[in-house]
N, C-alpha and C positions, 0 to 999 in steps of 0.2 A: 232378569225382569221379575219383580214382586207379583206377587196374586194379584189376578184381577186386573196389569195392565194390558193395554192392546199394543199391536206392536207386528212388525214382520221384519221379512228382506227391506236390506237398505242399499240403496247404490249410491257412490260418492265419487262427483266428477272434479278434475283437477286440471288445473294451465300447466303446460312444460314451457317454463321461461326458456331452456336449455342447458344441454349440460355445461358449456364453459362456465354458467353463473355459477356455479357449487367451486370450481373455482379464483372465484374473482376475491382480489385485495386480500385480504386477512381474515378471509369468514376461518373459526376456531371448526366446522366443519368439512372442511375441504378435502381433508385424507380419508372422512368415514365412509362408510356403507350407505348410499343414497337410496334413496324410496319415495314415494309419495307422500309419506306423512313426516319426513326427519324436516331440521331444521335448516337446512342449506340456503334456503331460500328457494331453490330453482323451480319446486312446483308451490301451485296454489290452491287450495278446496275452492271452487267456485259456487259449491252448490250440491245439496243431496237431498233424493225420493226416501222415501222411507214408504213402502208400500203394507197401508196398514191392514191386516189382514185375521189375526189372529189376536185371539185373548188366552194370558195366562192361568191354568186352573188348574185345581189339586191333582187334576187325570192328567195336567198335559198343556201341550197348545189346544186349542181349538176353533174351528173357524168362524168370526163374526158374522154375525146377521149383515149386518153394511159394512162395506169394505173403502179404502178409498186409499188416495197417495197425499202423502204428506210433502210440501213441497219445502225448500229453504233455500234461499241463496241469496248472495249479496251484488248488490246495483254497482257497487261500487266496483267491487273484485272485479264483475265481469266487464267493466270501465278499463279496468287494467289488463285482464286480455284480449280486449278488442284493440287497444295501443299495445297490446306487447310491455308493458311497463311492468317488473318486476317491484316496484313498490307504488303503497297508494297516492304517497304525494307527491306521486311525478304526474299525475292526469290531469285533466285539464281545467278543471273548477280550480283546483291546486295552484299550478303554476303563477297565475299571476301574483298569487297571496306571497307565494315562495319570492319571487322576485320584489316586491314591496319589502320586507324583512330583509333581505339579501342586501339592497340600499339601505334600508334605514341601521341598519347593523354594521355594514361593510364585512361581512362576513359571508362564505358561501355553503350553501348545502352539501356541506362534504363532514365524513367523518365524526368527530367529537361534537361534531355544535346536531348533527342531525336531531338526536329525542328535543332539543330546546325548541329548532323548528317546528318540529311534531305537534308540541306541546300549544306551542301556540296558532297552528294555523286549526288544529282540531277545535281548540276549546273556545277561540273567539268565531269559529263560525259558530258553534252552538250557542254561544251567549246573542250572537247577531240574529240568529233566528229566535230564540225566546222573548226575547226583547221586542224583538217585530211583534210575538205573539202576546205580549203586554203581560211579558216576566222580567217585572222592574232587577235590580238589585236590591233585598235587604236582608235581613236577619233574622226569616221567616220562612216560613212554606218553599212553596216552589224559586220564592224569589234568591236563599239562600246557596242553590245553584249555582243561580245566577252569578253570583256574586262572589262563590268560589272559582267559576271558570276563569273570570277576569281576573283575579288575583293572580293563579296560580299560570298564568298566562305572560302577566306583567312581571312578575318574579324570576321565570326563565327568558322575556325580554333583556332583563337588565344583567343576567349571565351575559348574556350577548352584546352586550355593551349599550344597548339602548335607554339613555337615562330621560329622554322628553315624552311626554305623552305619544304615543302612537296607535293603540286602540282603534278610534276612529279611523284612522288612513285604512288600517288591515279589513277593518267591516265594508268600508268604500266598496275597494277590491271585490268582495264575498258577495255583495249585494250586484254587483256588475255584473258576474259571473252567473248569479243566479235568476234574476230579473225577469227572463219570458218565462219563467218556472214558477216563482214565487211572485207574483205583483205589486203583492201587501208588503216585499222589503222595498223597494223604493219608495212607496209613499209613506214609510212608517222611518224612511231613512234620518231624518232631521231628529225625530225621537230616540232613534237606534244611537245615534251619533252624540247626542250629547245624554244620553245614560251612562256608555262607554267612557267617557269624560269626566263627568263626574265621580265615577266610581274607581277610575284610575287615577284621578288627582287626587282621593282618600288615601286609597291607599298608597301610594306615591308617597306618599307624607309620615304615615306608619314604617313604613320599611326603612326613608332614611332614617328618622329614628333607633329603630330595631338595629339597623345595620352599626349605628356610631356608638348606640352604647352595647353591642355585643367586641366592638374592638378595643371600648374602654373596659371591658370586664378581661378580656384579652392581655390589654397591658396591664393590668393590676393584680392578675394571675402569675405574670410573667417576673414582675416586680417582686410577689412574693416570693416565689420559687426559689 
């Protein structure tokens, strides 16, 4: 701790998925030394106090005037120990997003396609909610965001074999899911829905592009050679 920060004891609480999960499939740490904080997967920090108590000074610690506890933890984590679900997008705002992609893909959430799924049920719920919050897509400010999430969403879509607009269908899903929580995405839904649209039929158009003359540079590389 530097001069002058405040600071104390910290306690730091964690989920035991169990131990068969350390070893399931081909986790790379299955033979190690398991702890609380290794990468196994099997536990999870759900949440930690930092009981602030003390300020750093050239004598020492010493004790604050006002004391208090710092609190931190995540809604979702604890989402996932209350289902027992050792990863976050098995819960249940998740799944049905999971299942939309799983059809429009014909692919399943197993294995190698898992970071694509990730990728896109994370980034188009966050564009679904900005957009509700009237963060358009564009080239600018906040809206630039915006307008990477979709992109970078549609990109690992189309790893997956997804070549028609889909956007809109996955935001449906996220606004269903959210709707006695959120109010403003259903009635912002028709807005939500065709920003998505549009910004994926932009880009949709750039990347075939992108895509046909990086395989003509490809064969005229190869030609050279």
């Amino acid at each position: 701790m530097p001069l002058g920060e405040p600071g104390g004891p910290d306690s730091e609480m964690f989920w035991d998925f169990g131990e068969e999960l350390k070893l399931h499939g081909n986790s790379p740490f299955k033979n190690a030394p398991c702890h609380v904080n290794c990468d196994c997967g099997r536990f999870l920090e759900i949440g930690n106090n930092v009981f602030v108590e003390y300020i750093k000074t050239e004598k020492g610690f010493e004790f604050l005037p006002q004391k208090n506890v710092d609190f931190g933890g995540g809604l979702e984590r604890v989402a996932m120990a209350k289902n027992d679900k050792p990863d976050i997008f098995l819960i249940d705002v998740f799944v049905p997003v999971l299942k939309v992609i799983e059809n429009l893909s014909g692919k399943k959430y197993l294995n190698e396609n898992k970071p694509a799924f990730r990728v896109i049920m994370d980034h188009l719920r966050a564009a679904t909610f900005l957009i509700g919050d009237g963060v358009f897509p564009s080239n600018k400010d906040q809206g630039y965001f915006t307008r990477r999430l979709i992109r970078r969403a549609v990109r690992f879509a189309h790893e997956l074999g997804i070549k028609e607009n889909f956007c809109a269908k996955i935001a449906s899903s996220i606004i269903e899911a959210y709707k006695d929580v959120y109010p403003n995405l259903p009635e912002s839904k028709e807005t939500i829905f065709s920003e998505l649209e549009k910004e994926e039929e932009k880009f949709r158009n750039t990347l075939e592009v992108g895509l046909k003359q990086f395989e003509l540079n490809k064969i005229c590389l190869f030609i050279a050679y």
